[in-house]
PDB file of the backbone (N, CA, C, O) and the ligand in Angstrom, with CONECT records:
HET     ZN  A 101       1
ATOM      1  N   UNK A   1      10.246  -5.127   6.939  1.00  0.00           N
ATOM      2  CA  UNK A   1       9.638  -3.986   7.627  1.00  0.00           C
ATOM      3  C   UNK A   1       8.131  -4.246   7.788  1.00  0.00           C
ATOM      4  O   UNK A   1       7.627  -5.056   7.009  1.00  0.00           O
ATOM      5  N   UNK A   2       7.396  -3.684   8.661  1.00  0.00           N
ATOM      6  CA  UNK A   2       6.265  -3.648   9.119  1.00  0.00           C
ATOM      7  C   UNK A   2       5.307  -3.165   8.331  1.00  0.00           C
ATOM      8  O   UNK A   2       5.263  -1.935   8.340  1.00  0.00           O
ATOM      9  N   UNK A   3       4.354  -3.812   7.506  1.00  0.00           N
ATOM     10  CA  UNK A   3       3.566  -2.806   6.892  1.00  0.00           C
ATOM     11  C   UNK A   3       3.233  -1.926   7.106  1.00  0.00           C
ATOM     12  O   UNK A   3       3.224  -0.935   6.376  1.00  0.00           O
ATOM     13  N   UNK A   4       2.704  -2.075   8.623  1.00  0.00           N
ATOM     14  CA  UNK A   4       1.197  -1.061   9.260  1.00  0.00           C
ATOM     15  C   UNK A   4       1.992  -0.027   9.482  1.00  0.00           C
ATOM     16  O   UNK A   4       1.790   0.998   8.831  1.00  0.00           O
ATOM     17  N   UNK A   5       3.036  -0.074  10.422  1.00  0.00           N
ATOM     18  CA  UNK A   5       3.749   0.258  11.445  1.00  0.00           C
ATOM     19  C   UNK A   5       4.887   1.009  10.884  1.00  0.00           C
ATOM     20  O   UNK A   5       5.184   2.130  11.296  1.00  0.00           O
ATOM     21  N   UNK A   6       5.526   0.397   9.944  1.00  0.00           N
ATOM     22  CA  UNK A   6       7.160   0.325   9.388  1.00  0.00           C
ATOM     23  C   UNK A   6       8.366   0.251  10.118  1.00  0.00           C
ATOM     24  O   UNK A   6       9.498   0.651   9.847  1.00  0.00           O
ATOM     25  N   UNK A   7       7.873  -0.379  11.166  1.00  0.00           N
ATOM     26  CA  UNK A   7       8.473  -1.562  11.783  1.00  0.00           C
ATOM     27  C   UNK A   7       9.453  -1.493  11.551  1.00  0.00           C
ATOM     28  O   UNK A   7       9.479  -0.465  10.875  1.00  0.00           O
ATOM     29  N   UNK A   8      10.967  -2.056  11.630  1.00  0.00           N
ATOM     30  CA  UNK A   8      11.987  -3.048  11.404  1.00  0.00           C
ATOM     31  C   UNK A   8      11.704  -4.343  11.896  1.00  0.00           C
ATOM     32  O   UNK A   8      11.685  -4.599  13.100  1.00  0.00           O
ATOM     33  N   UNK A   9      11.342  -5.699  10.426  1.00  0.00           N
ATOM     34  CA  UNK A   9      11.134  -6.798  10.951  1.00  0.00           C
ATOM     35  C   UNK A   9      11.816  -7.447  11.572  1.00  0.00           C
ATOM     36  O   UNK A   9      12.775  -7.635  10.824  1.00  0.00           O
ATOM     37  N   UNK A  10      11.994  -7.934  12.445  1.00  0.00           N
ATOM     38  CA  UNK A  10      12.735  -9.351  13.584  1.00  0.00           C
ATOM     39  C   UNK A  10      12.440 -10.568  13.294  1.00  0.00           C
ATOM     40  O   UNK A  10      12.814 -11.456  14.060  1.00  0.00           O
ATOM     41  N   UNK A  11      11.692 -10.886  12.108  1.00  0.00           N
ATOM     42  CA  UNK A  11      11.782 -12.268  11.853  1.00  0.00           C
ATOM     43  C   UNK A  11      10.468 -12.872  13.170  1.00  0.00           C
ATOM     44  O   UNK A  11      10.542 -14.017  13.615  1.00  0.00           O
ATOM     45  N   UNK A  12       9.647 -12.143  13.506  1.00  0.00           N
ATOM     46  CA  UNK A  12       9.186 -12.242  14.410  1.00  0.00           C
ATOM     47  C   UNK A  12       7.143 -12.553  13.421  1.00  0.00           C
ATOM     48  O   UNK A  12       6.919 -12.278  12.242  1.00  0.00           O
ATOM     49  N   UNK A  13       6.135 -13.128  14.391  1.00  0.00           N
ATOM     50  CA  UNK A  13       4.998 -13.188  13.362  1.00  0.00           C
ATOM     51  C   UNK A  13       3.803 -12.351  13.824  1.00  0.00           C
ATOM     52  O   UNK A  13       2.624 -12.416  13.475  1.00  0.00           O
ATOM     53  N   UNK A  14       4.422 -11.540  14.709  1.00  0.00           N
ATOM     54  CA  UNK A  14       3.879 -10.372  15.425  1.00  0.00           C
ATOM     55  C   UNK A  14       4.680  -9.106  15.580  1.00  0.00           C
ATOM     56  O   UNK A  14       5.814  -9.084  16.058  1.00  0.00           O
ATOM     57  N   UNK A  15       4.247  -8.416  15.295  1.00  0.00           N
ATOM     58  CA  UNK A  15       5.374  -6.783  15.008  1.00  0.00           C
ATOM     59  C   UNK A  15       5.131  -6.310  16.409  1.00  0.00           C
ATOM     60  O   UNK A  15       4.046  -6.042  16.924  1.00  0.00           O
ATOM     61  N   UNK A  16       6.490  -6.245  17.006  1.00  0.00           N
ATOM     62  CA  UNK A  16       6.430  -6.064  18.135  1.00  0.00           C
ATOM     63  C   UNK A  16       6.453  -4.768  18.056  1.00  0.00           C
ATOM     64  O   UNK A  16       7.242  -4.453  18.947  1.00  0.00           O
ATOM     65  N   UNK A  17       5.882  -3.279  17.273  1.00  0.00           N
ATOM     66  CA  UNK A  17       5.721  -2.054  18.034  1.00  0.00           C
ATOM     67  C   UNK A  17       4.180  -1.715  17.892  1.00  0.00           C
ATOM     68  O   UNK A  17       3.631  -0.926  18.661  1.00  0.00           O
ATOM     69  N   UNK A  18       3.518  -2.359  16.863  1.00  0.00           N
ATOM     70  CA  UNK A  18       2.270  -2.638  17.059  1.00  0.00           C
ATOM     71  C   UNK A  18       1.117  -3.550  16.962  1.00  0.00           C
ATOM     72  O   UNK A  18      -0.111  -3.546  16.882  1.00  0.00           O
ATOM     73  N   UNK A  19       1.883  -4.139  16.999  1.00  0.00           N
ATOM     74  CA  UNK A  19       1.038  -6.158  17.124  1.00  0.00           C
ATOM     75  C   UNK A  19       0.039  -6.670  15.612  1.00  0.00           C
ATOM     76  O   UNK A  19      -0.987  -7.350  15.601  1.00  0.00           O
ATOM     77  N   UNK A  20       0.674  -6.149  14.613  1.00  0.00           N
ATOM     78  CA  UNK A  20      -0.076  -6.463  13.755  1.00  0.00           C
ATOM     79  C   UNK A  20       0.514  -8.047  13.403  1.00  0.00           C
ATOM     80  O   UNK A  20       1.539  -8.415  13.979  1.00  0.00           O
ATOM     81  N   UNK A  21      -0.091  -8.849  12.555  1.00  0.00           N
ATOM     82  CA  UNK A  21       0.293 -10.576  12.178  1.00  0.00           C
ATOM     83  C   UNK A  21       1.149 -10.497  11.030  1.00  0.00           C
ATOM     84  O   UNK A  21       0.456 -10.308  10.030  1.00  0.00           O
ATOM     85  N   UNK A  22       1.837 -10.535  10.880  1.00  0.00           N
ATOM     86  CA  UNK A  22       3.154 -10.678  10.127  1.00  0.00           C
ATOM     87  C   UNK A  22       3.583 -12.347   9.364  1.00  0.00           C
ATOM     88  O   UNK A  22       4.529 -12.739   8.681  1.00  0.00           O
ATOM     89  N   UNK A  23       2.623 -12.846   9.784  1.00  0.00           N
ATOM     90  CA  UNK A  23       2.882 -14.343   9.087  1.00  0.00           C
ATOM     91  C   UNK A  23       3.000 -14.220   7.109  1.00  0.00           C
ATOM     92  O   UNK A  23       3.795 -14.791   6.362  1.00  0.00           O
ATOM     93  N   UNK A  24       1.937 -13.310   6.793  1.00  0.00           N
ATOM     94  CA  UNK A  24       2.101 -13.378   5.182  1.00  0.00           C
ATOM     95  C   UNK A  24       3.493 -12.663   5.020  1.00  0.00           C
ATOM     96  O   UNK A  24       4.280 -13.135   4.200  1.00  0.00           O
ATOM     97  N   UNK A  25       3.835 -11.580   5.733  1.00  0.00           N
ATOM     98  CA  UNK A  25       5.410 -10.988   5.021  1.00  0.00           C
ATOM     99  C   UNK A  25       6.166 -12.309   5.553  1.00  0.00           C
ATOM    100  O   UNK A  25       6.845 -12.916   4.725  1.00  0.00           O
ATOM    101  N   UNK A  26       6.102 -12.780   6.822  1.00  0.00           N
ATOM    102  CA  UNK A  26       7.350 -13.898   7.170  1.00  0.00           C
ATOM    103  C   UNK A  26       7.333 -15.664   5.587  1.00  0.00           C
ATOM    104  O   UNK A  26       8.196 -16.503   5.327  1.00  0.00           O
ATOM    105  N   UNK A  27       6.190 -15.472   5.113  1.00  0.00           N
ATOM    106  CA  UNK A  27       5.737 -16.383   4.289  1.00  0.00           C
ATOM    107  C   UNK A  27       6.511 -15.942   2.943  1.00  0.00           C
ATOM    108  O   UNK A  27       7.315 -16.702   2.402  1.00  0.00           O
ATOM    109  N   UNK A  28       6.176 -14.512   2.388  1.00  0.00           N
ATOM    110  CA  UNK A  28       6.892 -14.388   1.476  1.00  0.00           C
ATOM    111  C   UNK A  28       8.311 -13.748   1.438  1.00  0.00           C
ATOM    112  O   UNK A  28       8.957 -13.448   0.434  1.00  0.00           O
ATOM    113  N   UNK A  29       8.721 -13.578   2.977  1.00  0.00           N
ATOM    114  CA  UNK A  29      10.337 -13.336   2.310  1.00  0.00           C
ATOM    115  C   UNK A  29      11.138 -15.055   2.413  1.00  0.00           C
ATOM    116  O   UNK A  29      12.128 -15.430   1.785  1.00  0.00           O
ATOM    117  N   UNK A  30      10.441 -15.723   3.259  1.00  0.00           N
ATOM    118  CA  UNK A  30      10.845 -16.886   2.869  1.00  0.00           C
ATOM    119  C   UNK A  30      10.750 -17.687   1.362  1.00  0.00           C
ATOM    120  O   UNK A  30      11.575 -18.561   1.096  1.00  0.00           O
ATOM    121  N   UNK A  31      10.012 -17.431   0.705  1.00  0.00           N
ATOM    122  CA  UNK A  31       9.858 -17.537  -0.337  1.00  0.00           C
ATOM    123  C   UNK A  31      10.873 -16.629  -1.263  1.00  0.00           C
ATOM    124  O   UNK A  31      11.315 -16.929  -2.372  1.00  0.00           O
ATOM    125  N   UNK A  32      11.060 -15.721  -0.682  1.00  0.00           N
ATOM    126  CA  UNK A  32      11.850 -15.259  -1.633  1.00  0.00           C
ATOM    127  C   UNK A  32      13.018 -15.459  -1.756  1.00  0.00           C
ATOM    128  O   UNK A  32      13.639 -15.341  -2.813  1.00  0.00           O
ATOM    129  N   UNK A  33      13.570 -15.862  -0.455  1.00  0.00           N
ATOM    130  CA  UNK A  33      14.702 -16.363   0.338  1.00  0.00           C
ATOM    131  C   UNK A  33      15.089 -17.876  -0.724  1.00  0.00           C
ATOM    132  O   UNK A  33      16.160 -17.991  -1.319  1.00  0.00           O
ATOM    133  N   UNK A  34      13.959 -18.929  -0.772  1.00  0.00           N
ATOM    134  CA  UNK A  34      13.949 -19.981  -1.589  1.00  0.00           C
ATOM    135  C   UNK A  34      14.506 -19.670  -2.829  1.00  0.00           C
ATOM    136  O   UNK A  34      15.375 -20.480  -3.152  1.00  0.00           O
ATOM    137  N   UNK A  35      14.309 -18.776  -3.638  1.00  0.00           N
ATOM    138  CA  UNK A  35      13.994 -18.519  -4.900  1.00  0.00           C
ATOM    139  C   UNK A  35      15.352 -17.885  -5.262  1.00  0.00           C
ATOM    140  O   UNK A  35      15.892 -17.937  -6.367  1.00  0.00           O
ATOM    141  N   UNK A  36      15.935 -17.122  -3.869  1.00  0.00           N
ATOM    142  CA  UNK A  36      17.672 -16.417  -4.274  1.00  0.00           C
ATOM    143  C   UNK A  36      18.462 -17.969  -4.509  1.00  0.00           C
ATOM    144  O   UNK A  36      19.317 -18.215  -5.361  1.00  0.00           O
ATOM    145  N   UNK A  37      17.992 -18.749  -3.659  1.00  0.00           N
ATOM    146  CA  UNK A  37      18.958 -19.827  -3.252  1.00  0.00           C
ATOM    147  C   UNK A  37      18.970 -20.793  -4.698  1.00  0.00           C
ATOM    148  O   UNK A  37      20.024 -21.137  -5.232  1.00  0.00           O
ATOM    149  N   UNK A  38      17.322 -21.239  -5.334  1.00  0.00           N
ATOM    150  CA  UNK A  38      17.337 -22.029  -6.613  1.00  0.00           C
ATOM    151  C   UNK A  38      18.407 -20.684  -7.637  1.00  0.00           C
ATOM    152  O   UNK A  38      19.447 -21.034  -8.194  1.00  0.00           O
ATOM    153  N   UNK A  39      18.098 -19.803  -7.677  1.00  0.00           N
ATOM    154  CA  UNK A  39      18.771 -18.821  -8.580  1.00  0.00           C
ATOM    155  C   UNK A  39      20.215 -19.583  -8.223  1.00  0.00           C
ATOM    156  O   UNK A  39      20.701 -20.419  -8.985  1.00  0.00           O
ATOM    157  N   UNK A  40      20.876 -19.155  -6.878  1.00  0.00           N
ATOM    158  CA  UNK A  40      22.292 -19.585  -6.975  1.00  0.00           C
ATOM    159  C   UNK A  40      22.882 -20.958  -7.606  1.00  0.00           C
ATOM    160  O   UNK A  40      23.942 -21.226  -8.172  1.00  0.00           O
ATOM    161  N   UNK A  41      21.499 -21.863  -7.190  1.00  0.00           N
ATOM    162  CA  UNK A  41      22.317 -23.143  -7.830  1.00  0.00           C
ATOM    163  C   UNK A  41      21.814 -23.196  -9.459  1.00  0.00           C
ATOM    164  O   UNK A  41      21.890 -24.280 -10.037  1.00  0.00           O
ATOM    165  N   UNK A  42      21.389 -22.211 -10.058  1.00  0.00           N
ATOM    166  CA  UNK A  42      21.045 -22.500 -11.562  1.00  0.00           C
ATOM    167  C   UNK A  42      22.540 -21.371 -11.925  1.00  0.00           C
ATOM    168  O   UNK A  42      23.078 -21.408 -13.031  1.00  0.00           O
ATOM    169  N   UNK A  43      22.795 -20.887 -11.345  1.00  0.00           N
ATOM    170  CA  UNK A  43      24.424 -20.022 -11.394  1.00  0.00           C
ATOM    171  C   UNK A  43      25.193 -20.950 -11.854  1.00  0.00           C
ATOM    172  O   UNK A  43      25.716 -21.055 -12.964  1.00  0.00           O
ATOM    173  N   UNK A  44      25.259 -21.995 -10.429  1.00  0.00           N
ATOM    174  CA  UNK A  44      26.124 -22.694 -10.393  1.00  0.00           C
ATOM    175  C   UNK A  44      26.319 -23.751 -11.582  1.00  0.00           C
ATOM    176  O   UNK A  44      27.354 -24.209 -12.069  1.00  0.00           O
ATOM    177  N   UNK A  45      24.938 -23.987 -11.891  1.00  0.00           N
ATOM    178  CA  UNK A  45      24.878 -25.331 -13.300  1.00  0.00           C
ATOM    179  C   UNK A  45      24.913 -24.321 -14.076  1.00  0.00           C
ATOM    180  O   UNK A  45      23.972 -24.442 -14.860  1.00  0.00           O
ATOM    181  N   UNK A  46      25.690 -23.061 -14.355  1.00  0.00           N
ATOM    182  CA  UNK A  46      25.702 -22.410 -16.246  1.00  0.00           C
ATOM    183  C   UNK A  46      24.217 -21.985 -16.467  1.00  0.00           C
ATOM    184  O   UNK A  46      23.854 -21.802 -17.629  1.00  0.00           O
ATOM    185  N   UNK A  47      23.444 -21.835 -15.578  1.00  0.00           N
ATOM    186  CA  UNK A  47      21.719 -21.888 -16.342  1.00  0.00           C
ATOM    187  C   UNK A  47      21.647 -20.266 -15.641  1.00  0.00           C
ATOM    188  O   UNK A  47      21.243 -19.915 -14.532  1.00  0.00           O
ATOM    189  N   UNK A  48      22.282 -19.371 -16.921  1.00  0.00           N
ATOM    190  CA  UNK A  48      22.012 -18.416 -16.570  1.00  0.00           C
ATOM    191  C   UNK A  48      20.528 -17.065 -16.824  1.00  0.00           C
ATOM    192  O   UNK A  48      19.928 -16.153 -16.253  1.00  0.00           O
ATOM    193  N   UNK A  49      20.579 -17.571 -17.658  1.00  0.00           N
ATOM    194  CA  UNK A  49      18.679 -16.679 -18.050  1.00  0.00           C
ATOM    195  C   UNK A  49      17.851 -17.748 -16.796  1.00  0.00           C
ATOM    196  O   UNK A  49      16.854 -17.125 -16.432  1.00  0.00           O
ATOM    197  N   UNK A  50      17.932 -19.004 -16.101  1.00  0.00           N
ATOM    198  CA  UNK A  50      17.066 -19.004 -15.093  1.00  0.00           C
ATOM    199  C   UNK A  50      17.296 -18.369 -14.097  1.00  0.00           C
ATOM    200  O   UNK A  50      16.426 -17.737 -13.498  1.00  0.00           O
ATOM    201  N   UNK A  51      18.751 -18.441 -13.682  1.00  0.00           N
ATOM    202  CA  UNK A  51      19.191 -17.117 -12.665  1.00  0.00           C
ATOM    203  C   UNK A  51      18.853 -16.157 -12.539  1.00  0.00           C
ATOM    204  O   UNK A  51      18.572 -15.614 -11.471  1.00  0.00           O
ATOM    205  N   UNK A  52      18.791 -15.665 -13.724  1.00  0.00           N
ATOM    206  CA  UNK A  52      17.755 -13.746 -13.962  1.00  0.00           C
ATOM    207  C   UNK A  52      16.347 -14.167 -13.789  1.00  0.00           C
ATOM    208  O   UNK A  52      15.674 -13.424 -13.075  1.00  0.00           O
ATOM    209  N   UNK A  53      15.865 -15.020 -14.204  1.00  0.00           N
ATOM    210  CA  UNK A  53      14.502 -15.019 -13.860  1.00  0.00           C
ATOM    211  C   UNK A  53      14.223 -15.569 -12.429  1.00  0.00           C
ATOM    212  O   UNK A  53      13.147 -15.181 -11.974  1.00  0.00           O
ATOM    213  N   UNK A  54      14.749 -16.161 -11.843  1.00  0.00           N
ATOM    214  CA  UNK A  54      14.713 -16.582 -10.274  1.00  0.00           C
ATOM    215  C   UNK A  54      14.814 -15.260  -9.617  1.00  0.00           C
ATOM    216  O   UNK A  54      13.772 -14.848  -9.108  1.00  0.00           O
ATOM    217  N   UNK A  55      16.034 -14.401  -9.516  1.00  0.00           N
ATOM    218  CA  UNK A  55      16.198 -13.711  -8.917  1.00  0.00           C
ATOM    219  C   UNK A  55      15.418 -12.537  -8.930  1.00  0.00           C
ATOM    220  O   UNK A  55      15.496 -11.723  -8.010  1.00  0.00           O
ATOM    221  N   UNK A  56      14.533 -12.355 -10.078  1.00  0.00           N
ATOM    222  CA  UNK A  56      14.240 -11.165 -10.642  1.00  0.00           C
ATOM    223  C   UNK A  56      12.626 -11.455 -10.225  1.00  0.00           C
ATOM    224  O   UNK A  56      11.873 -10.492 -10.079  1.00  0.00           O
ATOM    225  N   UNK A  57      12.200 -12.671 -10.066  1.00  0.00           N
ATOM    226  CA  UNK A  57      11.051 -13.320  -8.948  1.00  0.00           C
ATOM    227  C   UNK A  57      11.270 -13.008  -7.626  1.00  0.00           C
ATOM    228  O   UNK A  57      10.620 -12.385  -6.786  1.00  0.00           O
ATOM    229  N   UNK A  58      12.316 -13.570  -7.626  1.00  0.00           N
ATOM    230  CA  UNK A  58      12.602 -13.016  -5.952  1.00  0.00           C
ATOM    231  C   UNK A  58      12.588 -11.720  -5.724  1.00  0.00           C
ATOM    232  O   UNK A  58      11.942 -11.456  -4.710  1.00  0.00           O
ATOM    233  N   UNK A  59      13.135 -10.606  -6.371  1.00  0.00           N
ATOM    234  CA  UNK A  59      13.131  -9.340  -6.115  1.00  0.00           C
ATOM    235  C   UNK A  59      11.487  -8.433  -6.132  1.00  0.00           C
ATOM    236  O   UNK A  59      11.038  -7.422  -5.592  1.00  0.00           O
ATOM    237  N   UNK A  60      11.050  -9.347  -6.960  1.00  0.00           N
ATOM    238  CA  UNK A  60       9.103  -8.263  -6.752  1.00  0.00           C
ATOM    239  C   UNK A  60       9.260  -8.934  -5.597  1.00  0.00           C
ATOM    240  O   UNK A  60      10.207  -8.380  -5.038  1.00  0.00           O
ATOM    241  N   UNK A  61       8.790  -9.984  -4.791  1.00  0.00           N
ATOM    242  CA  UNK A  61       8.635 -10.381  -3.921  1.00  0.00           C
ATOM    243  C   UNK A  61       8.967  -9.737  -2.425  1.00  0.00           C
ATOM    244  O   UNK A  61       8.173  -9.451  -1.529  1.00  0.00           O
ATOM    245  N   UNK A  62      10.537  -9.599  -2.467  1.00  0.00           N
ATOM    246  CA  UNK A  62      10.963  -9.114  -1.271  1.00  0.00           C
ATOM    247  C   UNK A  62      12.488  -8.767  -1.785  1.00  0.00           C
ATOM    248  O   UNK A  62      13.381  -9.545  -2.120  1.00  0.00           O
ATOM    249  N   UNK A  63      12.475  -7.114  -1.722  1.00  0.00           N
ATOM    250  CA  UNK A  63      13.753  -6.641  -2.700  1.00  0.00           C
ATOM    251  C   UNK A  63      15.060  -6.322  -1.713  1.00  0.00           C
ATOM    252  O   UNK A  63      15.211  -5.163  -1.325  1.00  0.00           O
ATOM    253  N   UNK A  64      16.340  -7.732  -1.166  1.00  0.00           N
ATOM    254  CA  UNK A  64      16.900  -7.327  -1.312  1.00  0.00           C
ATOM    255  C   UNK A  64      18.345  -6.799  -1.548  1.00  0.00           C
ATOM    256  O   UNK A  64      18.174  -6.898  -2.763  1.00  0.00           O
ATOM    257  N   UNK A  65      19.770  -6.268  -1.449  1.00  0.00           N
ATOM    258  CA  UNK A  65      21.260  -6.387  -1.791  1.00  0.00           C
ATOM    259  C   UNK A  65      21.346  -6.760  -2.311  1.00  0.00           C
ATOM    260  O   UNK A  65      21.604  -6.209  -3.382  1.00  0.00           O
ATOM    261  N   UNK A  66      21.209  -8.618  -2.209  1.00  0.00           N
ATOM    262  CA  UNK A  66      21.878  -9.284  -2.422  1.00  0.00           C
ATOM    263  C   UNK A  66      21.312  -9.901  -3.684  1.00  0.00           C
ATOM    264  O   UNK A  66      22.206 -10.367  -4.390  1.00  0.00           O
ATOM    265  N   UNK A  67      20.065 -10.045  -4.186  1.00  0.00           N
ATOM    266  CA  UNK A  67      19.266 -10.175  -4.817  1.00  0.00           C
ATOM    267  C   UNK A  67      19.615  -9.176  -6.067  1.00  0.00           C
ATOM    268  O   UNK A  67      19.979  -9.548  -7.183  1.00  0.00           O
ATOM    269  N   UNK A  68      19.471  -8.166  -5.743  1.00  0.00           N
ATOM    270  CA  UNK A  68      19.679  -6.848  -6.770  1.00  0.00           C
ATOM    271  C   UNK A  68      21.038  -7.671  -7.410  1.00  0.00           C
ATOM    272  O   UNK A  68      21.164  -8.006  -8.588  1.00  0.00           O
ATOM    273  N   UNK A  69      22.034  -7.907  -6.289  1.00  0.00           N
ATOM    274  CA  UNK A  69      23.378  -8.381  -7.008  1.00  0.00           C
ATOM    275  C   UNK A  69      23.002  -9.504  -8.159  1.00  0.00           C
ATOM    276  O   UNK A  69      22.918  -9.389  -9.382  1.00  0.00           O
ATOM    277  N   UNK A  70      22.802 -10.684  -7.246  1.00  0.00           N
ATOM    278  CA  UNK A  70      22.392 -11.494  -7.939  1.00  0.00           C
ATOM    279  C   UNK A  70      21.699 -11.472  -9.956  1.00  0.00           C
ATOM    280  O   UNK A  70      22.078 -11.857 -11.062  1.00  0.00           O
ATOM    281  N   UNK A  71      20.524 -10.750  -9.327  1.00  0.00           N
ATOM    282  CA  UNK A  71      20.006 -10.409 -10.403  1.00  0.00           C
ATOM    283  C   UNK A  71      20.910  -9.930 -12.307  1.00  0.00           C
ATOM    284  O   UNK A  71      21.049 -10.126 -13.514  1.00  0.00           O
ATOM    285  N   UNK A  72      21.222  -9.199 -11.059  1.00  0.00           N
ATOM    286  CA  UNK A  72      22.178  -8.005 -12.134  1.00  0.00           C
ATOM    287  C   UNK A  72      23.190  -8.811 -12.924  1.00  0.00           C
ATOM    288  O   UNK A  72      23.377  -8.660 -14.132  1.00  0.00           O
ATOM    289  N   UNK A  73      23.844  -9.701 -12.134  1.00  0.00           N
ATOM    290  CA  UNK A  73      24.747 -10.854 -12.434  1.00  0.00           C
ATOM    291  C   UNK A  73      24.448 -11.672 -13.398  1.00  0.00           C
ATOM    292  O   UNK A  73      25.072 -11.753 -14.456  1.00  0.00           O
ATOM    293  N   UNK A  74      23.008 -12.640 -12.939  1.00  0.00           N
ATOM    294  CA  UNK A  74      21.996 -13.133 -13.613  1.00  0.00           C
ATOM    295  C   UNK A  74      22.155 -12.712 -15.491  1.00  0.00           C
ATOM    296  O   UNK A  74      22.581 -13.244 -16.516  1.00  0.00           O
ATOM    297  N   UNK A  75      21.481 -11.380 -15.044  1.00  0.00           N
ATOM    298  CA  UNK A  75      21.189 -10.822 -16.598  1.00  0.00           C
ATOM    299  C   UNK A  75      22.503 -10.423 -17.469  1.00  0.00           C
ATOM    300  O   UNK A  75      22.363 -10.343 -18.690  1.00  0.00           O
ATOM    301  N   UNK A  76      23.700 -10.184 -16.923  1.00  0.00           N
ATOM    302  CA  UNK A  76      24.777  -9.529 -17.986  1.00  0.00           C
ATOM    303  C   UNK A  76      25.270 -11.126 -18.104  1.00  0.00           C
ATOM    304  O   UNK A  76      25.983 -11.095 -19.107  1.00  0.00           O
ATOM    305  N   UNK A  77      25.270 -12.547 -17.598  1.00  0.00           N
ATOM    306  CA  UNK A  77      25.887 -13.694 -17.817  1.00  0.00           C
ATOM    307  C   UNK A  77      25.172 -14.192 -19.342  1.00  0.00           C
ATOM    308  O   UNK A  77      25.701 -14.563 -20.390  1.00  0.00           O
ATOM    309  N   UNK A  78      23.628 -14.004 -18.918  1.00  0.00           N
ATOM    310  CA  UNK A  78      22.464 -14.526 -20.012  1.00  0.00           C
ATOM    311  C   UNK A  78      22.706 -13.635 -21.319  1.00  0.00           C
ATOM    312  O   UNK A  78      22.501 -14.109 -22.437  1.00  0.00           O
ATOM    313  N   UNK A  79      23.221 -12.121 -21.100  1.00  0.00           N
ATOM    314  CA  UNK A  79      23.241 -11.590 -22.524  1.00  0.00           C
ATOM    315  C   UNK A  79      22.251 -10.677 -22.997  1.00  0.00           C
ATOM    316  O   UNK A  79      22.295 -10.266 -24.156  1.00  0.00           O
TER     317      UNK A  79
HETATM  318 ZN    ZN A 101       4.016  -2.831  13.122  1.00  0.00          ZN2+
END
């Protein structure tokens, strides 16, 4: 979403309802995007307290579904 504006983002680096620069949100949901994905493959290797902490990075970042899932997953595997 649009900071200024509240927008619905398009993945776009200009908010098309009021032209503000959108490159730092497009920067960090990609990043956060990174960070669901290392979470999944520390799932996948048994490395579950890094999973909660990946995901749970990812979630301040940019909070979201799937992440929450993740997360949640994350933490009841670790204990
Ligand atoms: Zn906007």
């Amino acid at each position: 979403m649009c900071p200024v504006c509240r927008a619905r983002f398009r993945g776009e680096r200009v908010c098309s309802r009021c032209g503000a620069d959108l490159t730092v949100v497009m920067t960090l949901v990609a990043s956060a995007w990174r960070m669901r994905q290392a979470a999944r493959q520390a799932l996948a290797a048994g490395e579950f307290a890094r999973t909660r902490d990946l995901a749970s990075r990812a979630q301040q970042i940019c909070r979201t579904p799937a992440g929450r899932r993740l997360e949640a997953l994350g933490a009841w595997l670790a204990g």
